[in-house]
TIPADO-871653 format. One record per residue (C-alpha): residue number from 1; residue in one letter; x, y, z. Coordinates in nm, 4 decimals. Example, Ala and Ser with C-alpha at 12.3 -4.5 7.8 and 13.67 -1.06 7.14 Angstrom:
2
<site i="1" aa="a" px="1.2300" py="-0.4500" pz="0.7800"/>
<site i="2" aa="s" px="1.3670" py="-0.1060" pz="0.7140"/>
***
This chain:
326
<site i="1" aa="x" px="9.2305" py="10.6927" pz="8.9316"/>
<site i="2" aa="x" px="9.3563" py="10.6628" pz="8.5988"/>
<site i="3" aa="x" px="9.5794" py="10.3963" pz="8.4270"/>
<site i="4" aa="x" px="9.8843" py="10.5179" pz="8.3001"/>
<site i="5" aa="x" px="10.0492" py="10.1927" pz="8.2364"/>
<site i="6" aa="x" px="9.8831" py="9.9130" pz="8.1093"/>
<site i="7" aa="x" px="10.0967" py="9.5729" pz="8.0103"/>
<site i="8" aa="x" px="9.8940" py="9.2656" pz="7.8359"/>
<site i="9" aa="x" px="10.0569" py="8.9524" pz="7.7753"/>
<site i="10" aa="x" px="10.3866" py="9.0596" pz="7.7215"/>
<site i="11" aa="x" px="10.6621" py="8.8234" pz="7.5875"/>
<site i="12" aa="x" px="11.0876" py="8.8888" pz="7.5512"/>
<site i="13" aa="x" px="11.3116" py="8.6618" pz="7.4468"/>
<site i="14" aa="x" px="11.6799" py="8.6914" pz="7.3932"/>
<site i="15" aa="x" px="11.9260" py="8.4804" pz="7.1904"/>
<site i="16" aa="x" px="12.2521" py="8.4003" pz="7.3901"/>
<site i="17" aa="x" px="12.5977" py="8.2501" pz="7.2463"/>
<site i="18" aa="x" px="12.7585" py="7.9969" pz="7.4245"/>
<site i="19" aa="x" px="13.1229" py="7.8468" pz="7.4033"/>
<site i="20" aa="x" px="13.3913" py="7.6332" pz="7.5636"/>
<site i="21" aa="x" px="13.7763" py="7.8136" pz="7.6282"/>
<site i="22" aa="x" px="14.0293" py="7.7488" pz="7.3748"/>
<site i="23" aa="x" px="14.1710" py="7.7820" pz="7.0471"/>
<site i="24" aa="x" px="13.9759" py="7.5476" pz="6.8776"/>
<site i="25" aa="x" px="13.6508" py="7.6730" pz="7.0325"/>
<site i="26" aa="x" px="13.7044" py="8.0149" pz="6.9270"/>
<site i="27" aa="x" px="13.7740" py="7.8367" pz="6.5474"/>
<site i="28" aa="x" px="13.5009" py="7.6148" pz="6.5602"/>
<site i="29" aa="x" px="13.2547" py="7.8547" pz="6.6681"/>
<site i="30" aa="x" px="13.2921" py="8.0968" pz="6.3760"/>
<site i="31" aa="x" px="13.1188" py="7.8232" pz="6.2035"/>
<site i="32" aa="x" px="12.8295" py="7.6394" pz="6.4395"/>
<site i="33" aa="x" px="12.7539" py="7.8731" pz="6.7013"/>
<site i="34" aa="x" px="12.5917" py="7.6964" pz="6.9823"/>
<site i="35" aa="x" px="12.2953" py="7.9416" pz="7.1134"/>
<site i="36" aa="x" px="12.0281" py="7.9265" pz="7.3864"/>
<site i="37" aa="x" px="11.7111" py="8.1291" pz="7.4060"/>
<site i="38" aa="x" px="11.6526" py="8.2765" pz="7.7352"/>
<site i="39" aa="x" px="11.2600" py="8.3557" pz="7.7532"/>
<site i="40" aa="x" px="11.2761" py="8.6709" pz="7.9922"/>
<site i="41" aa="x" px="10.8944" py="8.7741" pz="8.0012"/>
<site i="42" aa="x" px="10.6428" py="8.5413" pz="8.0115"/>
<site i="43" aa="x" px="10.2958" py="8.6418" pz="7.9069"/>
<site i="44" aa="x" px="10.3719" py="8.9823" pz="8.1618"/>
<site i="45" aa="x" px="10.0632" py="9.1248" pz="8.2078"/>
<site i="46" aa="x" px="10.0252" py="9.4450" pz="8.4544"/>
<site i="47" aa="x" px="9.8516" py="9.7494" pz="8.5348"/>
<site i="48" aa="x" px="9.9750" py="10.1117" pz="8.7139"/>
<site i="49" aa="x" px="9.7345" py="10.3583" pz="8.8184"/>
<site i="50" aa="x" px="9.7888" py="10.7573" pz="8.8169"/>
<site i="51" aa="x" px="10.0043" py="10.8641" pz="9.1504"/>
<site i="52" aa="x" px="10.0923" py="10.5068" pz="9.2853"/>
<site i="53" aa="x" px="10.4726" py="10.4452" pz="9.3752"/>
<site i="54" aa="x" px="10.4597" py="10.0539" pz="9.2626"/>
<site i="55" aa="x" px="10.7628" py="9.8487" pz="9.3880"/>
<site i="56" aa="x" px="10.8697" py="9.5820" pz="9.1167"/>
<site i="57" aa="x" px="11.0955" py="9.3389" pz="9.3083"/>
<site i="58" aa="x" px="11.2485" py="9.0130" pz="9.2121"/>
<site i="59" aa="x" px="11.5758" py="8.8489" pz="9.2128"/>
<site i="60" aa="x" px="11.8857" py="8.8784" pz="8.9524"/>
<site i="61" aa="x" px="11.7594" py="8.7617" pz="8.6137"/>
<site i="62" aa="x" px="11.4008" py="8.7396" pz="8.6948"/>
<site i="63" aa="x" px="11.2890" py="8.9751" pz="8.4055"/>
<site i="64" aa="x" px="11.2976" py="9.3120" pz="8.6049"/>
<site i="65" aa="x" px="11.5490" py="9.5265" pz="8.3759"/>
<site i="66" aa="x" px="11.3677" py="9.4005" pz="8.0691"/>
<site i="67" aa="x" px="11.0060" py="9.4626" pz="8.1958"/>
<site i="68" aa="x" px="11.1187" py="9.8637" pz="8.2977"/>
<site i="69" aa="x" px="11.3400" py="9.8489" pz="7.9374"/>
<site i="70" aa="x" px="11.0344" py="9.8444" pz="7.7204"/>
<site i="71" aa="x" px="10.8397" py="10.0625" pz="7.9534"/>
<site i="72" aa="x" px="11.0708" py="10.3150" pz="7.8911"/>
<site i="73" aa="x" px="11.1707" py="10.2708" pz="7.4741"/>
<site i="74" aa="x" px="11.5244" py="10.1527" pz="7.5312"/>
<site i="75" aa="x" px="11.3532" py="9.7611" pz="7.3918"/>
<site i="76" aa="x" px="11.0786" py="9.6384" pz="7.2295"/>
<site i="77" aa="x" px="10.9036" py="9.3328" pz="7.3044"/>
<site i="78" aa="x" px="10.8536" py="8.9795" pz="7.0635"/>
<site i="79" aa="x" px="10.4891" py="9.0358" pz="7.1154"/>
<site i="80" aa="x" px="10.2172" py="9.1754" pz="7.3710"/>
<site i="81" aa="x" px="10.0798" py="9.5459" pz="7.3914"/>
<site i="82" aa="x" px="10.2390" py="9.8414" pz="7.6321"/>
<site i="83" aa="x" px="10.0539" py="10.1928" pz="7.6556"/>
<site i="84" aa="x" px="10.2020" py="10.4214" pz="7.8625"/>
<site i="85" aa="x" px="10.0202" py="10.7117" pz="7.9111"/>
<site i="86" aa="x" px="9.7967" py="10.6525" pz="7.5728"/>
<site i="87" aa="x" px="10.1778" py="10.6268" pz="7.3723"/>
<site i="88" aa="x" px="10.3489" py="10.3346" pz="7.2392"/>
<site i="89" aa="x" px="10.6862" py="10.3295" pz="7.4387"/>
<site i="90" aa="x" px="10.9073" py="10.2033" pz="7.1502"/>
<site i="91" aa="x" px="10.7002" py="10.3175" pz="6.8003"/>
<site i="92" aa="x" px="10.5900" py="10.7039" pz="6.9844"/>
<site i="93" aa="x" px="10.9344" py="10.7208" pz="7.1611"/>
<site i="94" aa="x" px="11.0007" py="11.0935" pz="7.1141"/>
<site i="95" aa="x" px="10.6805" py="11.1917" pz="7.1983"/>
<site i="96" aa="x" px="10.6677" py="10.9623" pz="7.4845"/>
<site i="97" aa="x" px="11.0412" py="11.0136" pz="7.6660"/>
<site i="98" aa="x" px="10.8875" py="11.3712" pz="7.7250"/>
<site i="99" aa="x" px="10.6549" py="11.2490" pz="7.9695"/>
<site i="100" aa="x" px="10.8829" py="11.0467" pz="8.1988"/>
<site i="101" aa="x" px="11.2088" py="11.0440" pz="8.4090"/>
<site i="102" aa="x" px="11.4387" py="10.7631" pz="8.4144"/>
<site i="103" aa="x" px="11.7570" py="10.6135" pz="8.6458"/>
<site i="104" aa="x" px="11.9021" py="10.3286" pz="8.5532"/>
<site i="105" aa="x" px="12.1075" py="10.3188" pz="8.8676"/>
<site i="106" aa="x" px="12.4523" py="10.4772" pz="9.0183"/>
<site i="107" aa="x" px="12.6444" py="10.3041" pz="8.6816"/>
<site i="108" aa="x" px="12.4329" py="10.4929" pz="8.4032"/>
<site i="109" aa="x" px="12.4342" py="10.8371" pz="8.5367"/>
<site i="110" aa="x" px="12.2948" py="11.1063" pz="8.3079"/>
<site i="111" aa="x" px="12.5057" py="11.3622" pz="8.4900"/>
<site i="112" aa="x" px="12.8261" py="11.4859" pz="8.3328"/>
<site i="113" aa="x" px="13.0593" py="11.4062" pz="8.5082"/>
<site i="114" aa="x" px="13.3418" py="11.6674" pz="8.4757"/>
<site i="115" aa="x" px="13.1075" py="11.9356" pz="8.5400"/>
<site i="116" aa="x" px="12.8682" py="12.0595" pz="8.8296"/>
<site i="117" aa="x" px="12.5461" py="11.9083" pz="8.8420"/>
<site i="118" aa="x" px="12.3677" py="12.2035" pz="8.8025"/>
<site i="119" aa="x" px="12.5028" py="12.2150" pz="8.4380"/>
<site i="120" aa="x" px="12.3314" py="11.9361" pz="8.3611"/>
<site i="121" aa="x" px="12.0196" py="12.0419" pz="8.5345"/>
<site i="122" aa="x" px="11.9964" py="12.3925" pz="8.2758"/>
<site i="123" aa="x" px="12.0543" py="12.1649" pz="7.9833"/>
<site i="124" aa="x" px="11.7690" py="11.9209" pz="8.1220"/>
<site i="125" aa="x" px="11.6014" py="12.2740" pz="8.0576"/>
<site i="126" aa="x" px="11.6809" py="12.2958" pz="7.7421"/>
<site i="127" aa="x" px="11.6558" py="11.9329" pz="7.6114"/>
<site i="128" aa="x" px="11.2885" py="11.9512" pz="7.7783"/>
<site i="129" aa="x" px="11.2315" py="12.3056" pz="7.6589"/>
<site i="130" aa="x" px="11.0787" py="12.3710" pz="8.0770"/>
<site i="131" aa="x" px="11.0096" py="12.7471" pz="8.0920"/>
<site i="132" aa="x" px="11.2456" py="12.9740" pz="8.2607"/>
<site i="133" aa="x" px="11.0046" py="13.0369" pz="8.5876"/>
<site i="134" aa="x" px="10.9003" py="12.6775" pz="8.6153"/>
<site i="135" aa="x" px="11.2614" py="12.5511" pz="8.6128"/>
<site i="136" aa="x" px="11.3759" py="12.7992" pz="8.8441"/>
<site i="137" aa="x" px="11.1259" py="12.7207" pz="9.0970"/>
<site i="138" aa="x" px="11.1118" py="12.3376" pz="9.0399"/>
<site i="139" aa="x" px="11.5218" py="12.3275" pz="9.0768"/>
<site i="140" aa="x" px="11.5046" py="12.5966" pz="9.4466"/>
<site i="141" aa="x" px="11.2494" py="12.3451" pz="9.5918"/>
<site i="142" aa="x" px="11.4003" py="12.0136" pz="9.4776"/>
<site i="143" aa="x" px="11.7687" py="12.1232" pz="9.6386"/>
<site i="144" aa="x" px="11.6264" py="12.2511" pz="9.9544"/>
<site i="145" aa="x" px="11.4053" py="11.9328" pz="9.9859"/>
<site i="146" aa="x" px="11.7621" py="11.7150" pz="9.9276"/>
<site i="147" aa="x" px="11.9917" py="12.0127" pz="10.0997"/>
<site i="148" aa="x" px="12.2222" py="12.0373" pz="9.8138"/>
<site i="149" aa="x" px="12.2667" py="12.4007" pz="9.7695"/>
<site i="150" aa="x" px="12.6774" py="12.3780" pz="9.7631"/>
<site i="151" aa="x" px="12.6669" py="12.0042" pz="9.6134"/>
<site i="152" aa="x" px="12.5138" py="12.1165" pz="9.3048"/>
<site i="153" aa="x" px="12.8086" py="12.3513" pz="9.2240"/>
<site i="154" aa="x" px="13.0573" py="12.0897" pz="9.2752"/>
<site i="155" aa="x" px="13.1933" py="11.8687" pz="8.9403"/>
<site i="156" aa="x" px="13.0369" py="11.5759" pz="8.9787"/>
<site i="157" aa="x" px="13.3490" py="11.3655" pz="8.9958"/>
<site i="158" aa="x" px="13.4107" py="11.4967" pz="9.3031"/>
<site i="159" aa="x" px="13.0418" py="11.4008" pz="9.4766"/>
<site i="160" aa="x" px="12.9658" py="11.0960" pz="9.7206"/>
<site i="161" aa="x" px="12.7499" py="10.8327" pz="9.5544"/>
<site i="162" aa="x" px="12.4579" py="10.9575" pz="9.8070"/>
<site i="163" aa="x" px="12.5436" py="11.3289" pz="9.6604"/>
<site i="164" aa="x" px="12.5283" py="11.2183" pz="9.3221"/>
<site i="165" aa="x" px="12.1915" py="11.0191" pz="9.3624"/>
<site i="166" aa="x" px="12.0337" py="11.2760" pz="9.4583"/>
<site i="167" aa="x" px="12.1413" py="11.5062" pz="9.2135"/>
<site i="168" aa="x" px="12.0247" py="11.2324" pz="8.9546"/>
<site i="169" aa="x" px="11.7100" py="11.2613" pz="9.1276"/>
<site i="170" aa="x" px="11.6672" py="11.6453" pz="9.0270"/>
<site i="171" aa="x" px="11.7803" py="11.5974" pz="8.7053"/>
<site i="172" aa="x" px="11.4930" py="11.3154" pz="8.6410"/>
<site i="173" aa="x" px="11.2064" py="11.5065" pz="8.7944"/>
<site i="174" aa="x" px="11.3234" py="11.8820" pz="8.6520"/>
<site i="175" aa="x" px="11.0443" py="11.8546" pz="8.3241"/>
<site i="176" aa="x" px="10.7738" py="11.7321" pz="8.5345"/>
<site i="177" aa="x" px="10.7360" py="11.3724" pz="8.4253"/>
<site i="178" aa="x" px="10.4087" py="11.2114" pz="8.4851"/>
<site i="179" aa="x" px="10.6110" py="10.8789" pz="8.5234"/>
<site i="180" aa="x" px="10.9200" py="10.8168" pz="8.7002"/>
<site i="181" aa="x" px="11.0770" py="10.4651" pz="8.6665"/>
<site i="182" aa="x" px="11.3838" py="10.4453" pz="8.9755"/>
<site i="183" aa="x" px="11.6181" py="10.0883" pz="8.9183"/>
<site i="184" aa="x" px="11.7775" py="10.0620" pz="9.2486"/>
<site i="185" aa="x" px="11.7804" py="10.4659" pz="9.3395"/>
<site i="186" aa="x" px="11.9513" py="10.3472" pz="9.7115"/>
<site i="187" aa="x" px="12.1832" py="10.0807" pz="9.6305"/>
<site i="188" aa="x" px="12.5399" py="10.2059" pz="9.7923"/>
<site i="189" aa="x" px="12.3811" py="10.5195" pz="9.9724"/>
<site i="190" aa="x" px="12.4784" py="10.5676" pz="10.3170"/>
<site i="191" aa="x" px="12.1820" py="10.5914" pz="10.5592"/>
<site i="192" aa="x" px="12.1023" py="11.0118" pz="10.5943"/>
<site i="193" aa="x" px="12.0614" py="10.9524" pz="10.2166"/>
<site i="194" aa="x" px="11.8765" py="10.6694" pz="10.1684"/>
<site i="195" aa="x" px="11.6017" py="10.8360" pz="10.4251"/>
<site i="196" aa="x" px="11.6434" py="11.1919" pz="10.2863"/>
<site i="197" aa="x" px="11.5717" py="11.0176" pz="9.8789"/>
<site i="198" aa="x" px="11.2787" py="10.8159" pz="10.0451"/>
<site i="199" aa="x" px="11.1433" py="11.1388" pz="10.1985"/>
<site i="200" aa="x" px="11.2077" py="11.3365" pz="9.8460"/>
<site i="201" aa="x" px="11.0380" py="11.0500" pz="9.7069"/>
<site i="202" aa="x" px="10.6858" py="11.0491" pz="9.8949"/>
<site i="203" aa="x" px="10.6860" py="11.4443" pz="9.8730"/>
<site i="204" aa="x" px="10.6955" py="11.4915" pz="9.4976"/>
<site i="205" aa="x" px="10.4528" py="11.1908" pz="9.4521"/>
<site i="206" aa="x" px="10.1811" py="11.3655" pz="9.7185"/>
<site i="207" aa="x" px="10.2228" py="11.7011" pz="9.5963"/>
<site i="208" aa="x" px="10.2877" py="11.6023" pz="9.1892"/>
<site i="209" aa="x" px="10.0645" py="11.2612" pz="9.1789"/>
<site i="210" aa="x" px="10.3925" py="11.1669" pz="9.0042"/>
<site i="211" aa="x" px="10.3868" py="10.7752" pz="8.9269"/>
<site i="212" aa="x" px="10.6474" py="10.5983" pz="9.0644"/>
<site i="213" aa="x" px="10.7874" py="10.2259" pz="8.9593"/>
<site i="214" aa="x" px="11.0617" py="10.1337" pz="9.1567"/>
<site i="215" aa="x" px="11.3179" py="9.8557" pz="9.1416"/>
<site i="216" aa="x" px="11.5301" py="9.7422" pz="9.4301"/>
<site i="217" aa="x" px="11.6524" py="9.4527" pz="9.6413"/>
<site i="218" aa="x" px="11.6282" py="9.6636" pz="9.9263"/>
<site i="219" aa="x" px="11.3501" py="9.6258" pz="10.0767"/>
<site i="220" aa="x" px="11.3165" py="9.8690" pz="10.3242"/>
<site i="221" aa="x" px="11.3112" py="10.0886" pz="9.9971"/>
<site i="222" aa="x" px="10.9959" py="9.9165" pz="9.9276"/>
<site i="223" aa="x" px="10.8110" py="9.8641" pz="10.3383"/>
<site i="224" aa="x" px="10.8531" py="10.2297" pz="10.3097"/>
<site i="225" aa="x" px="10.7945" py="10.3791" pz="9.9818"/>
<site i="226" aa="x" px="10.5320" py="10.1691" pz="9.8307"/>
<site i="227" aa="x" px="10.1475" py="10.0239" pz="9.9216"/>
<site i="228" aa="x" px="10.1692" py="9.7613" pz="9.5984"/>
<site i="229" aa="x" px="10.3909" py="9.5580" pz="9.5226"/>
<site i="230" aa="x" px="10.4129" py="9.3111" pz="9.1825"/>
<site i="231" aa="x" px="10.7079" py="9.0403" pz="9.2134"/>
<site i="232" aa="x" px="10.8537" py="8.8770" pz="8.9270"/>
<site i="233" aa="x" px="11.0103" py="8.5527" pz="8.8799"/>
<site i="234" aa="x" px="11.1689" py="8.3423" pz="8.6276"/>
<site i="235" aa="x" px="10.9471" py="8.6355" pz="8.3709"/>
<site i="236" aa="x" px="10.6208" py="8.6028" pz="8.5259"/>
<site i="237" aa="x" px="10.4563" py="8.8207" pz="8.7481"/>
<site i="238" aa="x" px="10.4319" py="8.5481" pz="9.0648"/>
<site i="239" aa="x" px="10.2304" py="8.8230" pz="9.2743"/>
<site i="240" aa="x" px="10.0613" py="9.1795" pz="9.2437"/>
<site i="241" aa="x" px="9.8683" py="9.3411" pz="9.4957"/>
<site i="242" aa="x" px="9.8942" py="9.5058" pz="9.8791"/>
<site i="243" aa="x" px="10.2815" py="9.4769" pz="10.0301"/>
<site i="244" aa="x" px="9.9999" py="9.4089" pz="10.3629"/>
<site i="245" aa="x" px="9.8779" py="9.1099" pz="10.2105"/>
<site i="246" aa="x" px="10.1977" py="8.9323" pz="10.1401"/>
<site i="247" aa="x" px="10.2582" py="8.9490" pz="10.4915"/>
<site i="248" aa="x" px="9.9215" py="8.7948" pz="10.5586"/>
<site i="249" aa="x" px="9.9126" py="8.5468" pz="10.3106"/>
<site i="250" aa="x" px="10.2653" py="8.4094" pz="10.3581"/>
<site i="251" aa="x" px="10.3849" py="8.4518" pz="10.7035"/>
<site i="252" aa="x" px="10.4301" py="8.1136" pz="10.8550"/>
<site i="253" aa="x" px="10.6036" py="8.1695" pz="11.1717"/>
<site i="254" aa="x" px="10.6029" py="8.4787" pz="11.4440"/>
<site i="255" aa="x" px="10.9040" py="8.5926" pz="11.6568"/>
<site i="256" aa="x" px="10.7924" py="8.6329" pz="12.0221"/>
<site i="257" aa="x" px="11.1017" py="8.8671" pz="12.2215"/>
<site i="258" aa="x" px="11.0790" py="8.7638" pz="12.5938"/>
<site i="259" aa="x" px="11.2420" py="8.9586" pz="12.8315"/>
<site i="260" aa="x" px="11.2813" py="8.7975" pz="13.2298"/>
<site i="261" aa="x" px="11.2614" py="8.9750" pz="13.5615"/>
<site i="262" aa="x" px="11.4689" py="8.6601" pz="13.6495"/>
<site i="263" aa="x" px="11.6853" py="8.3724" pz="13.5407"/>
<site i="264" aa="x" px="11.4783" py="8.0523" pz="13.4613"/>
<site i="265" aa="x" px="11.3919" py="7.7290" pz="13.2600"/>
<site i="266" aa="x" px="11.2765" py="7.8205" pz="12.9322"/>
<site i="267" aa="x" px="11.0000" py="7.5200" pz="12.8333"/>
<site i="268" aa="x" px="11.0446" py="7.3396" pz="12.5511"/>
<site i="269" aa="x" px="10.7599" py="7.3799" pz="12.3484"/>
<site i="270" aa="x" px="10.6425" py="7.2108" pz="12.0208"/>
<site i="271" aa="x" px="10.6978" py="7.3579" pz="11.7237"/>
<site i="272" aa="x" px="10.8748" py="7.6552" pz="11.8366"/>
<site i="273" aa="x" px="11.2267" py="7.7846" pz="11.7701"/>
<site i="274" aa="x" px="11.4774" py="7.8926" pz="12.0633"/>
<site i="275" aa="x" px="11.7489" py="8.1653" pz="11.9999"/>
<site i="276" aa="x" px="11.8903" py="8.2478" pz="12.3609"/>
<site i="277" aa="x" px="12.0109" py="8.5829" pz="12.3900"/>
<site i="278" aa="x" px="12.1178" py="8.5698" pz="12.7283"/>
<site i="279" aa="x" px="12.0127" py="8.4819" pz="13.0865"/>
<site i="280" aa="x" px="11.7146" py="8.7083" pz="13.0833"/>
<site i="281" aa="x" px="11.6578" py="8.7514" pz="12.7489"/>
<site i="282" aa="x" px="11.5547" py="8.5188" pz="12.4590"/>
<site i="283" aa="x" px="11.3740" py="8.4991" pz="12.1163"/>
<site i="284" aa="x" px="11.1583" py="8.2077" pz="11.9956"/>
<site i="285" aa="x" px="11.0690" py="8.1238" pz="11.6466"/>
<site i="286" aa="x" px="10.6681" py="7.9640" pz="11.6534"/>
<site i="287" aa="x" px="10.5375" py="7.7528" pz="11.3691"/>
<site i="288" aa="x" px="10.2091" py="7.8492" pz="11.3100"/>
<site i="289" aa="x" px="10.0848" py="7.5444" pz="11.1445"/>
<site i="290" aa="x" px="10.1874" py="7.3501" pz="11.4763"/>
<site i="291" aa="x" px="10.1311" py="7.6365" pz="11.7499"/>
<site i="292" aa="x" px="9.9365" py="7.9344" pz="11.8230"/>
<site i="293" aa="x" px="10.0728" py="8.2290" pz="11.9649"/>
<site i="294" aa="x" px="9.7756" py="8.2611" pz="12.2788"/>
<site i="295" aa="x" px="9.9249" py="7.8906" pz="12.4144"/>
<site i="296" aa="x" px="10.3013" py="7.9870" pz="12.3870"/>
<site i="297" aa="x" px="10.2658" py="8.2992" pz="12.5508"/>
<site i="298" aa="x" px="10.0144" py="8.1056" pz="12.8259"/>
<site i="299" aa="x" px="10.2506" py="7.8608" pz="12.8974"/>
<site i="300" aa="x" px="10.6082" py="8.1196" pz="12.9167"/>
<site i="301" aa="x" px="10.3480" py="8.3682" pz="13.1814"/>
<site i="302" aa="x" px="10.3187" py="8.0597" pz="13.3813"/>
<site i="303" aa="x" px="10.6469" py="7.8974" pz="13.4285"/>
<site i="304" aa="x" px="10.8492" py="8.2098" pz="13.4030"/>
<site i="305" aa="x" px="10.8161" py="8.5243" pz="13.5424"/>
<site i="306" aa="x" px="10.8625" py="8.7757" pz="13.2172"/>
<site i="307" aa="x" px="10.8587" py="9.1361" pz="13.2506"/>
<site i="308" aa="x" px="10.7998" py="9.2387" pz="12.8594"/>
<site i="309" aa="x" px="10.6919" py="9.0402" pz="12.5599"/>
<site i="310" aa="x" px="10.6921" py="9.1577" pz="12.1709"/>
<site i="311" aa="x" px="10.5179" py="8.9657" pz="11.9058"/>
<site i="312" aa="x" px="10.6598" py="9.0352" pz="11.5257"/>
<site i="313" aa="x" px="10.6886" py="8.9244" pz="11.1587"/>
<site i="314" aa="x" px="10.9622" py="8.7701" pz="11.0319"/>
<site i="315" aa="x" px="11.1571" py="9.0161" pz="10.8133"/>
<site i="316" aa="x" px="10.9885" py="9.1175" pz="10.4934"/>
<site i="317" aa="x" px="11.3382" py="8.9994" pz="10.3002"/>
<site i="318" aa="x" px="11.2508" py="8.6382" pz="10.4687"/>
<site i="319" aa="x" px="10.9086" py="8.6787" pz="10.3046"/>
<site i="320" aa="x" px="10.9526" py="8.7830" pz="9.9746"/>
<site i="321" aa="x" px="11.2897" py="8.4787" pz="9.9398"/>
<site i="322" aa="x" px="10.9692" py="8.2112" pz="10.0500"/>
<site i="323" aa="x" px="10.7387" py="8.3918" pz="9.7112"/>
<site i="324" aa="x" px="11.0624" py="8.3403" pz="9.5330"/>
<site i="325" aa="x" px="11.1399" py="7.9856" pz="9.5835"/>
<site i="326" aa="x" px="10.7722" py="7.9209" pz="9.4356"/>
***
């Protein structure tokens, strides 16, 4: 496949003013302004290959917004070189914003919001110049994938968040992007939604070979949406490669759910964890460093009699907080 994004040793810094409360503050400080520089990329360097849906996670402040800011234009970096596509994000920018769809999340919504969606969606035609027959029949499939015939007609004042999401969704895919950059596309949407978006998601990237990067803290958006995944932290990229391999490189401990055909002792057993759920059922935490899983479960079949047992991961949320302590 083809790289579409390619990132080398990107750097972003930003100058921040800093005062105390009070009068004399706010005098003094029209004179000696007391700044900080807050370095938030590091030497980024990444690559994104034609058709992949690549989840960039990290927590508040890590670098995230400004990394997907110069992808897109809206910044330019202090040094480093970004070619998206064979443009220059920020020098080629109205050549370039042709070629890509962007939300920025529920707050910066480029539907008008007085009027029906599908308003906005005809002048998305327009701005984009999309032939007639290509926007009609890109706009009929994208509403009866989301099943929002009647929402579209509706101002969009009057929408639920998970109604408006989706009809941001339309209105950044409508020109056929190549690219598609989605900053927290599920935060505040109920459930139906959130699986309906994911769905819409997968189905324009298999049948488009749209490229999708996506930013969330959710990260069920990300177990099911995305193969890769590249964490940053603190401006650096701290990981980039399989979401399968974090799990295998950083799970420490495994959750064993035992379920009893009768009451009993539960063993104490070294370097495991017990979370009692009740008389016949409990959960235990094992270290894997001090245990392995073959003994526990040895040792539970032979002093209690157990009628199902379930081996799992910790939560991928658990996993991904351990990268970001590092």
């Amino acid at each position: 496949m083809a790289t579409v994004i390619s990132v080398k040793n990107l750097k972003k810094q930003f100058k921040t003013y800093k005062r105390e409360a009070g009068t004399f503050e706010a005098v003094k400080s029209l004179v000696l302004r007391d700044y900080r520089i807050k370095k938030a990329l590091k030497n980024v360097s990444i690559e994104v290959k034609e058709g992949e849906i690549l989840g960039l996670i990290g927590p508040n402040g890590a670098g995230k917004s400004t990394l997907i800011k110069i992808l897109t234009g809206v910044l330019y970096p202090d040094s480093g070189k970004v070619m998206c596509m064979g443009f220059n994000p920020w020098e080629e920018r109205v050549k370039y914003v042709k070629n890509i769809g962007v939300i920025f999340g529920p707050r910066k919504s480029q539907l008008w919001w007085d009027l029906p969606a599908i308003d906005t969606f005809f002048f998305v035609k327009e701005l984009y110049e999309v032939p007639s027959k290509a926007f009609g029949k890109r706009m009929a499939h994208f509403i009866k994938i989301l099943d929002v015939a009647e929402v579209v007609k509706r101002p969009v004042r009057d929408l639920s968040l998970g109604e408006r999401m989706k009809c941001e969704l339309i209105a950044a895919l409508l020109h056929n992007p190549k690219i598609v950059f989605l900053d927290e596309p599920t935060i505040g949407v109920d459930l139906i939604s959130k699986d309906r978006i994911r769905e819409f998601i997968k189905k324009v990237n298999r049948e488009q070979k749209t490229t999708f990067i996506i930013t969330t803290h959710d990260m069920s958006d990300i177990e099911k949406l995305c193969k890769r995944v590249a964490i940053i932290n603190h401006g650096k990229i701290v990981y980039d490669g399989l979401l399968s391999k974090i799990k295998d490189k950083y799970i420490k401990t495994k959750i064993l759910h035992i379920k009893l055909k009768e009451k009993g002792k539960i063993p104490k057993l070294k370097g495991c964890q017990l979370e009692k759920i009740s008389d016949y059922e409990f959960k235990i935490e094992v270290d894997l460093k001090k245990q392995k899983i073959p003994e526990v479960t040895e040792k539970l079949l032979k002093q209690l009699k157990i009628i199902d047992v379930t081996i799992s991961n910790p939560e991928i949320d658990e996993i991904i907080k351990e990268i970001y302590r590092k």
